[in-house]
MINUDO-126728 format. One line per field, with one value per residue: residue number from 1; residue in one letter; x, y, z of N, C-alpha, C, O in turn. Coordinates in nm, 3 decimals. Example, Ala and Ser with C-alpha at 12.3 -4.5 7.8 and 13.67 -1.06 7.14 Angstrom:
BEGIN
num	[1	2]
residu	[A	S]
nX	[1.319	1.285]
nY	[-0.569	-0.225]
nZ	[0.780	0.708]
caX	[1.230	1.367]
caY	[-0.450	-0.106]
caZ	[0.780	0.714]
cX	[1.320	1.290]
cY	[-0.330	0.003]
cZ	[0.780	0.787]
oX	[1.424	1.341]
oY	[-0.332	0.114]
oZ	[0.846	0.804]
//
This chain:
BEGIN
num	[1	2	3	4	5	6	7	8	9	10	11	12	13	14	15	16	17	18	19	20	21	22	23	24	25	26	27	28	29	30	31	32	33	34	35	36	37	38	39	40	41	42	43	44	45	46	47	48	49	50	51	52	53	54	55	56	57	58	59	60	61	62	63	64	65	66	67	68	69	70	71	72	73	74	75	76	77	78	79	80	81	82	83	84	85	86	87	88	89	90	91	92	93	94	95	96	97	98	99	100	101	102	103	104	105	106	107	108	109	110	111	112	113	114	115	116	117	118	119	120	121	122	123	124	125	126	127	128	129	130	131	132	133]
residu	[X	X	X	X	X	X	X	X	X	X	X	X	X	X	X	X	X	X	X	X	X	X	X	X	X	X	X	X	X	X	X	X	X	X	X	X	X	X	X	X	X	X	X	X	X	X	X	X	X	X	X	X	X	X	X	X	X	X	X	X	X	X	X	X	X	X	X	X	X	X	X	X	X	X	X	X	X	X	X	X	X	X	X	X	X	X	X	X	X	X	X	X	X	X	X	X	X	X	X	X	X	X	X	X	X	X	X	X	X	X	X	X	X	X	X	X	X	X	X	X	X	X	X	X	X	X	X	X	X	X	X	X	X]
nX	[0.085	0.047	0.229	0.044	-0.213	-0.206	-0.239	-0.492	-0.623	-0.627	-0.822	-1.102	-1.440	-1.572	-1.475	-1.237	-0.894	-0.730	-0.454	-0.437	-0.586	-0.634	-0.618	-0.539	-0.303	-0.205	-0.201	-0.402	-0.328	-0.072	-0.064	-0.226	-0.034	0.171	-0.022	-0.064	0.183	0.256	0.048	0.121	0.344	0.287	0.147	-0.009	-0.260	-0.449	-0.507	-0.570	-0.841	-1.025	-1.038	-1.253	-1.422	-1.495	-1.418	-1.327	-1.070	-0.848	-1.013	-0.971	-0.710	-0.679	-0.784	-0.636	-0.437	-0.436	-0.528	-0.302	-0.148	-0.276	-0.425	-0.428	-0.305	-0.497	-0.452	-0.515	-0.706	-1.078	-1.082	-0.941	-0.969	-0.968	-1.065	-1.372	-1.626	-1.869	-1.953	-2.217	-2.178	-1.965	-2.094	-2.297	-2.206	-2.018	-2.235	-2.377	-2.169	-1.983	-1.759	-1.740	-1.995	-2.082	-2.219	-2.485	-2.539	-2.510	-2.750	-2.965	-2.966	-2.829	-2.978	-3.003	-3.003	-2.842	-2.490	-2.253	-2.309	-2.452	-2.210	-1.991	-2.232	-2.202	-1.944	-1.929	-2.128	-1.996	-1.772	-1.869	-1.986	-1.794	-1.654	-1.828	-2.077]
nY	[-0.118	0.265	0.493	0.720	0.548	0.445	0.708	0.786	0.591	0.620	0.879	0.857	0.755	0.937	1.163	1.243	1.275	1.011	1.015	1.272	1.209	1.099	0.863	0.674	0.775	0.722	0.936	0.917	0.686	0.753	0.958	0.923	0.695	0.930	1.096	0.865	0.771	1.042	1.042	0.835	0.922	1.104	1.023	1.148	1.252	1.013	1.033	1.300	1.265	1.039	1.182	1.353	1.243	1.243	1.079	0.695	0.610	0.401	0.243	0.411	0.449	0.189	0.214	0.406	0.267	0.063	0.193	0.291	0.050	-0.140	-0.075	-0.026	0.168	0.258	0.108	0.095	0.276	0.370	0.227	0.021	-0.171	-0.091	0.129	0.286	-0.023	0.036	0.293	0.447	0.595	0.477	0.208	0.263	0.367	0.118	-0.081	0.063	0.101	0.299	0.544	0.764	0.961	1.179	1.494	1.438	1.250	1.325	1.570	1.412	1.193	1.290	1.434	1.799	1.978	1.979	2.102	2.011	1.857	2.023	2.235	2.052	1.963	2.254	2.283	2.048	2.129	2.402	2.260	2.128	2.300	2.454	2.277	2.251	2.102]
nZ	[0.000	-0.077	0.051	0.029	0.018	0.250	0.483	0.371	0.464	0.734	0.763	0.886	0.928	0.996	0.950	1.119	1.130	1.237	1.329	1.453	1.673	2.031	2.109	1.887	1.868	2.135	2.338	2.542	2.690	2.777	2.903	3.172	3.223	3.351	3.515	3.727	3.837	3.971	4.174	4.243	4.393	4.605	4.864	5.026	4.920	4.868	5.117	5.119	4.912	5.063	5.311	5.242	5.112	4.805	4.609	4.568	4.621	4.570	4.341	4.163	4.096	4.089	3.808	3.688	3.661	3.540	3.303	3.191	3.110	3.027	2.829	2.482	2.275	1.957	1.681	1.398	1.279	1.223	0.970	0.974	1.116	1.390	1.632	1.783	1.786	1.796	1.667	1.551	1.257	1.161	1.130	0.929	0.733	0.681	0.592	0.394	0.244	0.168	0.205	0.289	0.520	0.565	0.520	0.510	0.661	0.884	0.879	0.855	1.045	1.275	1.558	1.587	1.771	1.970	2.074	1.996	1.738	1.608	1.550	1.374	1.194	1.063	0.980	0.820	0.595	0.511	0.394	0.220	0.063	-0.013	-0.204	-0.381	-0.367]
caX	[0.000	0.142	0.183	-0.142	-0.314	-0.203	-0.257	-0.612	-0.724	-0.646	-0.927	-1.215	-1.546	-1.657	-1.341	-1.186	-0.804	-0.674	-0.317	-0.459	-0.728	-0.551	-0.641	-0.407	-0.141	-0.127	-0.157	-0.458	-0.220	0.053	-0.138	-0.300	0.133	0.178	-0.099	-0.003	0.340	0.216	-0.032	0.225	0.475	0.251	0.045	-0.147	-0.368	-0.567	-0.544	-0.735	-0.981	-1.058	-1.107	-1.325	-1.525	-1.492	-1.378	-1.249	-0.864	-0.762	-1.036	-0.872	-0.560	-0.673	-0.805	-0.496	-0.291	-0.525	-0.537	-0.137	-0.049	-0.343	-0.539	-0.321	-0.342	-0.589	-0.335	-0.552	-0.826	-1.164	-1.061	-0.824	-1.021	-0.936	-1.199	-1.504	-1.710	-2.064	-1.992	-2.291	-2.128	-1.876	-2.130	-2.361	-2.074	-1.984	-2.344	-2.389	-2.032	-1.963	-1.610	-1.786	-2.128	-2.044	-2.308	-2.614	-2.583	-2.564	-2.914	-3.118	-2.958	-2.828	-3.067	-2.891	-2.974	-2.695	-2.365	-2.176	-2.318	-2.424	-2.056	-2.007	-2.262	-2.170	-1.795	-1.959	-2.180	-1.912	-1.694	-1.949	-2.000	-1.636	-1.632	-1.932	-2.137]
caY	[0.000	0.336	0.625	0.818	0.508	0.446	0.814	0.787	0.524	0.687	0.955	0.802	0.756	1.044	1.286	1.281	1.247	0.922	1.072	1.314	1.135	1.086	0.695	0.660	0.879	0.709	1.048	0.887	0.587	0.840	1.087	0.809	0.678	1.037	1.106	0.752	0.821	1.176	1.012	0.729	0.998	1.193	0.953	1.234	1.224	0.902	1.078	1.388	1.162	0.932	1.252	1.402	1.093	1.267	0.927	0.596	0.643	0.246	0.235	0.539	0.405	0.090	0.239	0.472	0.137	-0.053	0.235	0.296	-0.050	-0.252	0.005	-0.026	0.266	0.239	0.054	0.120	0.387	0.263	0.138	-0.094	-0.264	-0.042	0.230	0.187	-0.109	0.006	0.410	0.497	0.654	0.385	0.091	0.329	0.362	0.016	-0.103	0.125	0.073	0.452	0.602	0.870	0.938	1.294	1.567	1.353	1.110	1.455	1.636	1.352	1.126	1.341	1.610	1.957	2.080	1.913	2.214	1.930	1.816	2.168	2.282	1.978	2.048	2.383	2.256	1.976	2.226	2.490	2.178	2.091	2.387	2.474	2.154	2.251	2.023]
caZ	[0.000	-0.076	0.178	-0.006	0.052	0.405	0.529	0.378	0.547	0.860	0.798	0.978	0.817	1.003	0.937	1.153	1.103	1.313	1.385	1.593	1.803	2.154	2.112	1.787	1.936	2.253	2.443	2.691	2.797	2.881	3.072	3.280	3.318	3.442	3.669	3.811	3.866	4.044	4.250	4.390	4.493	4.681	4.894	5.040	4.777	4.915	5.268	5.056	4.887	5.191	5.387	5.137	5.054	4.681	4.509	4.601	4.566	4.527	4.242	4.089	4.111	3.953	3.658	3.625	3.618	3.356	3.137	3.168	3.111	2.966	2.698	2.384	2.137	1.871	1.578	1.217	1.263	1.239	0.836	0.985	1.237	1.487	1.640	1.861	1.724	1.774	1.628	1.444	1.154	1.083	1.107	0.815	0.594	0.576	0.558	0.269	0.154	0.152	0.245	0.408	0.488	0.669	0.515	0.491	0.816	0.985	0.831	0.859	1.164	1.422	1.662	1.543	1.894	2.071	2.039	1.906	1.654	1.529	1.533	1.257	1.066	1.029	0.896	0.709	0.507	0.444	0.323	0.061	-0.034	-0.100	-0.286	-0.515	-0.359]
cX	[0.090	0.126	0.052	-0.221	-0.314	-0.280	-0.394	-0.695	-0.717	-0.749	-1.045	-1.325	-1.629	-1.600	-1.221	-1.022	-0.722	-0.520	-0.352	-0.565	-0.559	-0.554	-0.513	-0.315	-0.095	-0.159	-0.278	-0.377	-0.125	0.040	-0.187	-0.133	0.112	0.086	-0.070	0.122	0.310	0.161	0.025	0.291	0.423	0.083	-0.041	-0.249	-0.473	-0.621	-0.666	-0.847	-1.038	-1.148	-1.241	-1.461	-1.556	-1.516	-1.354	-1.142	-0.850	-0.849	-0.969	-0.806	-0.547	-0.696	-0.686	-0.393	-0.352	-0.526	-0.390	-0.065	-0.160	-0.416	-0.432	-0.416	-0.409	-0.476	-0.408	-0.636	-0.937	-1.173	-0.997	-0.874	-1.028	-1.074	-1.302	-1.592	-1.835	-2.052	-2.110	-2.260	-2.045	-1.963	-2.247	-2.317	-2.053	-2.125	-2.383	-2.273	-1.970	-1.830	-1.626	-1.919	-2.173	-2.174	-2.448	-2.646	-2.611	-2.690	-2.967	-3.070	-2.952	-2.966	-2.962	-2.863	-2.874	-2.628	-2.327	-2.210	-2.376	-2.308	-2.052	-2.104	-2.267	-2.052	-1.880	-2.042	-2.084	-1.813	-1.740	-1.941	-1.877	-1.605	-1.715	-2.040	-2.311]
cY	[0.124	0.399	0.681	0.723	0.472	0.572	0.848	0.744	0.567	0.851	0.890	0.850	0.903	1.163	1.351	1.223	1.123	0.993	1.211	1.333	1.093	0.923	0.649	0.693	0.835	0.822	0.996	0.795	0.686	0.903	1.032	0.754	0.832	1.018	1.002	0.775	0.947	1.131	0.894	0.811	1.062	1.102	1.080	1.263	1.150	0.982	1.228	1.310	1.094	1.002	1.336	1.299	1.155	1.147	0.831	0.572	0.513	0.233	0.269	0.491	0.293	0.131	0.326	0.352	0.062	0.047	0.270	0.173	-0.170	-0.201	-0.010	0.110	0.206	0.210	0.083	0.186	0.270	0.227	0.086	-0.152	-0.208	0.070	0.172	0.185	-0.062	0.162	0.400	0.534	0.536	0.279	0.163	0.325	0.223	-0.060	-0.053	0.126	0.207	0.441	0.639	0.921	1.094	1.424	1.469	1.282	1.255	1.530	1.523	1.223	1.189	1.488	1.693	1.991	2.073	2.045	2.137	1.876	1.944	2.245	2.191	2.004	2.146	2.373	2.175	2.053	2.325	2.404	2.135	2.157	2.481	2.364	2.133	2.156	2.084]
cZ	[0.000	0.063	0.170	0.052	0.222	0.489	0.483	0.424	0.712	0.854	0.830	0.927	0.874	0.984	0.974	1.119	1.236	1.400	1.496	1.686	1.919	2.173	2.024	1.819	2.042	2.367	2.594	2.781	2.870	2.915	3.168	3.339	3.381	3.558	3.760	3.865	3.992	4.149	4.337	4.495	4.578	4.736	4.984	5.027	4.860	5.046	5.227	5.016	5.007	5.287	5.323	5.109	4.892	4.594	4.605	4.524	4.533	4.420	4.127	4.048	3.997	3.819	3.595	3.569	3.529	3.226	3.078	3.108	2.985	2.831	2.607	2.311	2.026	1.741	1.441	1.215	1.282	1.059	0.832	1.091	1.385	1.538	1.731	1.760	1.678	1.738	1.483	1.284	1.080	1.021	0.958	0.727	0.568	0.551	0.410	0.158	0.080	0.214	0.312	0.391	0.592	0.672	0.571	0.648	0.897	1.022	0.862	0.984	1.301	1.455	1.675	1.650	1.996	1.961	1.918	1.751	1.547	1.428	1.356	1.144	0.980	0.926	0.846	0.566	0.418	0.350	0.204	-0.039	-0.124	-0.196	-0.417	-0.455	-0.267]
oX	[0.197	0.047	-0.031	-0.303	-0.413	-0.378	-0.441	-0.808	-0.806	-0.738	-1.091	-1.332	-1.720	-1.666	-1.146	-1.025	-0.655	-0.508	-0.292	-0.613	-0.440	-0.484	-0.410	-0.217	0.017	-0.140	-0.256	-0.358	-0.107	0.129	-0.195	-0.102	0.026	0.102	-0.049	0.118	0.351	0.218	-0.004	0.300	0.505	-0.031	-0.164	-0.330	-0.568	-0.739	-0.777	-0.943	-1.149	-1.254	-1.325	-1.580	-1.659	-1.615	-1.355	-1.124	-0.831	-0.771	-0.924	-0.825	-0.480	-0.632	-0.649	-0.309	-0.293	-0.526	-0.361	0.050	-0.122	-0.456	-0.323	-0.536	-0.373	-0.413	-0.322	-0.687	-0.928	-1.286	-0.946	-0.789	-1.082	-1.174	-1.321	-1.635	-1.897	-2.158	-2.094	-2.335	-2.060	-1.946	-2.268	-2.371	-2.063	-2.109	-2.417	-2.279	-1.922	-1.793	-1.575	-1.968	-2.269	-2.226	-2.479	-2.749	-2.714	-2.733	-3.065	-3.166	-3.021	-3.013	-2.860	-2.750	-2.841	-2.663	-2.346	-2.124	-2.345	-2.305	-2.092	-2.077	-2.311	-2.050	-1.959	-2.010	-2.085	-1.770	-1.673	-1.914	-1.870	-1.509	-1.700	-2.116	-2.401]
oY	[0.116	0.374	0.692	0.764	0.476	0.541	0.943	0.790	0.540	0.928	0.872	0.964	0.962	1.266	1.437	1.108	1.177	1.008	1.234	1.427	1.072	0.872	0.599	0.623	0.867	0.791	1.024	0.808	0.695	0.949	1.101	0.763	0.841	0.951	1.037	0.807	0.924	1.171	0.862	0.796	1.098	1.106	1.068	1.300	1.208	0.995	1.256	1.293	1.144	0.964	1.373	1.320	1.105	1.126	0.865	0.531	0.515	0.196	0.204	0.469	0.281	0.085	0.317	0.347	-0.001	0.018	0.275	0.178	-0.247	-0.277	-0.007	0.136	0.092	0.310	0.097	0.167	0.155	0.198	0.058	-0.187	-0.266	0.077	0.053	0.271	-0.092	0.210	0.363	0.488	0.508	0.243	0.074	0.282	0.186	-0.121	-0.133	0.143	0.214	0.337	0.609	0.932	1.106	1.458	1.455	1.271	1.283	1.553	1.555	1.151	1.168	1.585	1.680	2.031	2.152	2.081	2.161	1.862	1.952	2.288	2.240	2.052	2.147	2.432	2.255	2.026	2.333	2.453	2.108	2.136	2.540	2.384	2.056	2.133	2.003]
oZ	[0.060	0.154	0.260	0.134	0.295	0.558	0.545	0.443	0.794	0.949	0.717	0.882	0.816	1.000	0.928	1.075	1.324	1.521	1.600	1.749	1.894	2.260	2.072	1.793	2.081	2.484	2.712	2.902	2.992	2.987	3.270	3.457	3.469	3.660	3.876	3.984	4.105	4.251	4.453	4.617	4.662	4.688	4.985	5.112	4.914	5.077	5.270	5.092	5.022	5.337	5.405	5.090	4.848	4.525	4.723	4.410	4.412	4.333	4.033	3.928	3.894	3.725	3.478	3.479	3.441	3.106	2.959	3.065	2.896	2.743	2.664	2.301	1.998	1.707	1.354	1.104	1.324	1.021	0.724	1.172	1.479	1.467	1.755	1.684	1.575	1.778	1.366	1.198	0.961	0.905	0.876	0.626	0.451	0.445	0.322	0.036	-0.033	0.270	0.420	0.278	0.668	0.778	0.689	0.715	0.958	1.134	0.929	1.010	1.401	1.395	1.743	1.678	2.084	1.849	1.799	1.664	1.428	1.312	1.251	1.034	0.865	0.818	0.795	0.451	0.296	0.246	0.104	-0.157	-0.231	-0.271	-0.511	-0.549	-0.246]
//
């Protein structure tokens, strides 16, 4: 496969660019090592939480150490097997056998009134329409 085609399949059926999702990149595993690391050296911490009744610190802890050690980075986008399974958008596209299904799934699947999905349609529209479309 060339580079073009490599570096395409890392755009994600919904647009987004794989290389910088924090899953592909790694950056959630190694902020979860940090904060772990931070949160050994300074057992205080539990003695705040504990007193607090905020959280349960040894949960914490565990999940800092499962997502530091056990989450692997996302290895092929979601056009390499990689990606969460049950996203809406992806499982549309390959159902329909589309690339990308970005204007359209937007207008007539998602509720506009959510920010988020506003925002997007806002860039998905202007993208069309710079595109002629």
């Amino acid at each position: 496969m060339s580079n073009y085609g490599r570096e395409s399949d890392l755009v994600a059926y919904c647009g987004i660019y794989c290389r910088l999702c924090d899953y592909f990149s790694g950056k959630i595993r190694a902020s979860a090592r940090d904060l772990l690391e931070v949160a050994k050296k300074h057992s205080e911490l539990r003695f705040f939480a504990d007193t607090s009744k905020a959280f349960d610190c040894e949960n914490f802890m565990k999940g800092l150490e499962w997502i530091s050690t056990e989450m692997t980075p996302c290895v092929g986008g979601c056009r390499g097997g990689g990606g969460w399974g049950d996203c809406p958008i992806r499982n549309c596209c390959m159902k329909k056998g589309l690339r990308a299904r970005l204007l359209s799934w937007f207008k007539t699947t998602l509720s506009l009134k959510s920010a988020f999905c506003h925002y997007w349609y806002v860039i998905m529209q202007k993208s069309a329409e710079n595109l002629g479309g």
